[in-house]
C-alpha positions as CSV (number, residue, x, y, z in Angstrom):
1,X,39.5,-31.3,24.3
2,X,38.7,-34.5,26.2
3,X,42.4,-36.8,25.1
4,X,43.9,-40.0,25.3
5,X,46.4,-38.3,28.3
6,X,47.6,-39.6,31.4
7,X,49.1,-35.7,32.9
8,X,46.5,-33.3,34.9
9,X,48.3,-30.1,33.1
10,X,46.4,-28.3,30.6
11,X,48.7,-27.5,27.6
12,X,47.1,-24.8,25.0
13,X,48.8,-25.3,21.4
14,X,48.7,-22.7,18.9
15,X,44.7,-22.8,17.7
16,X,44.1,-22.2,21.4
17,X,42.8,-25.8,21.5
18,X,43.9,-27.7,25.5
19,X,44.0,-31.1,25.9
20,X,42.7,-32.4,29.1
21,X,42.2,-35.9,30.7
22,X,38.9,-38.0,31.5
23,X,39.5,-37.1,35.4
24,X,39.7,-33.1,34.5
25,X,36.8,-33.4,32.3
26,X,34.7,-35.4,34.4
27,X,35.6,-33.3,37.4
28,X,36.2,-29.6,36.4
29,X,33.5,-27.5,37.5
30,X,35.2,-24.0,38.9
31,X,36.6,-20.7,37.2
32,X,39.8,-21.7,36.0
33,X,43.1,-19.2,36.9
34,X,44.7,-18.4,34.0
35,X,47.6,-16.6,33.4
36,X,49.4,-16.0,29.7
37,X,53.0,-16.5,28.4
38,X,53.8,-12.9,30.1
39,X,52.2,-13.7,33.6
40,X,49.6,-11.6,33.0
41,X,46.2,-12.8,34.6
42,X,43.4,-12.8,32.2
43,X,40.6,-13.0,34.7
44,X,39.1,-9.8,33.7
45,X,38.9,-11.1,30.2
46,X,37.3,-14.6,31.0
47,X,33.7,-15.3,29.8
48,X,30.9,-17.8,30.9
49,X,29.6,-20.0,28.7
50,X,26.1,-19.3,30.2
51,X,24.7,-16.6,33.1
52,X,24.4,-19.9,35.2
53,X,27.4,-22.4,34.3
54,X,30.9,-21.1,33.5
55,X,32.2,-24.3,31.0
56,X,30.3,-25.1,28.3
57,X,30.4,-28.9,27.2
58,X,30.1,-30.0,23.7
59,X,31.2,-33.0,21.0
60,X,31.8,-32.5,17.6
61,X,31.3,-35.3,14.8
62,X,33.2,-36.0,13.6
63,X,37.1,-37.5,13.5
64,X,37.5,-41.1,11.3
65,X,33.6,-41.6,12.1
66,X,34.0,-40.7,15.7
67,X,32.9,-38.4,17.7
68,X,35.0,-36.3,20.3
69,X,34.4,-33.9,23.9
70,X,35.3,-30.7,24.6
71,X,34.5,-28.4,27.5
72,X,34.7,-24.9,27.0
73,X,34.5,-21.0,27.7
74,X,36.0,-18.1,25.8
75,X,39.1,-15.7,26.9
76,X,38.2,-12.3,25.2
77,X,41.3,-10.3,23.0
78,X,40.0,-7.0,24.6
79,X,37.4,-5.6,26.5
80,X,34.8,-4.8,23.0
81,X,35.7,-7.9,21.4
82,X,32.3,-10.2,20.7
83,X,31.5,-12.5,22.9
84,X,30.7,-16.2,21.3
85,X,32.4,-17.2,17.9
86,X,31.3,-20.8,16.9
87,X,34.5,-22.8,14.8
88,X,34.9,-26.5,14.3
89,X,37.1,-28.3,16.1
90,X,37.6,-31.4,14.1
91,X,39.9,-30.0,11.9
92,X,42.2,-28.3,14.5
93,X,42.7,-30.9,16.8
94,X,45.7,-32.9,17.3
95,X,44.2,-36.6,16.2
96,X,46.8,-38.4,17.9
97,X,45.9,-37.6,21.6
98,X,42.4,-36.5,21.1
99,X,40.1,-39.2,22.3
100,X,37.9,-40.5,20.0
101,X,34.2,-42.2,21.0
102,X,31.8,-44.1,18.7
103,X,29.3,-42.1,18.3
104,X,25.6,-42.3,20.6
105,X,22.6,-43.1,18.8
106,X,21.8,-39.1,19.0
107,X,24.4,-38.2,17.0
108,X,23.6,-37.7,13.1
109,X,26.8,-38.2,10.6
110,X,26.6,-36.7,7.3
111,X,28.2,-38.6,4.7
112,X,26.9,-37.0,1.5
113,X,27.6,-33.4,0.6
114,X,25.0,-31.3,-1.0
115,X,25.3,-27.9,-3.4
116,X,23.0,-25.0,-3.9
117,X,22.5,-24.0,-7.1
């Protein structure tokens, strides 16, 4: 997640959500190393976001009526495990370091809820 940060150090908290800074996120375009609590390195378990692009880059709407940035890519449990899994993020995130944008004329914010019967 894209956060109001001033350190280049990816932390991970405990949904798996990092917090990065606008220089990271404007400027991160390799494979990352990554490595887990053990020392292990996950490489093998790393997965592209596309055939052609290894970080996907998204925003989510949205946080107090704004909208936030994420950049990311999906570190597989095992080997079989399926490959994309789509969760919100506005409900995970930690809201005070996330950075928060007004949101762009493309972006569409529900505020009425609606049942099925």
């Amino acid at each position: 997640m894209l956060a109001d940060i001033k350190e280049n150090i990816l932390t991970v908290d405990t949904n798996g959500i990092g917090y990065i800074n606008q220089w990271i996120f404007d400027k991160t375009y390799t494979r990352p190393i990554v490595i887990d609590g053990n020392g292990n390195n996950l490489d093998s378990l790393l997965v592209d976001f596309t055939p052609t692009a290894f970080w996907g880059v998204g925003k989510s709407c949205c946080i107090d009526k704004e909208q936030v940035y994420s950049i990311s890519f999906k570190i597989k449990r095992n080997k079989t495990e399926e490959i994309f899994k789509y969760r919100s993020l506005t409900d995970l995130v930690d809201r005070r370091i996330t950075k928060k944008m007004k949101p762009d004329r493309y972006t569409i914010i529900q505020t009425e809820t609606t049942a099925e019967n």
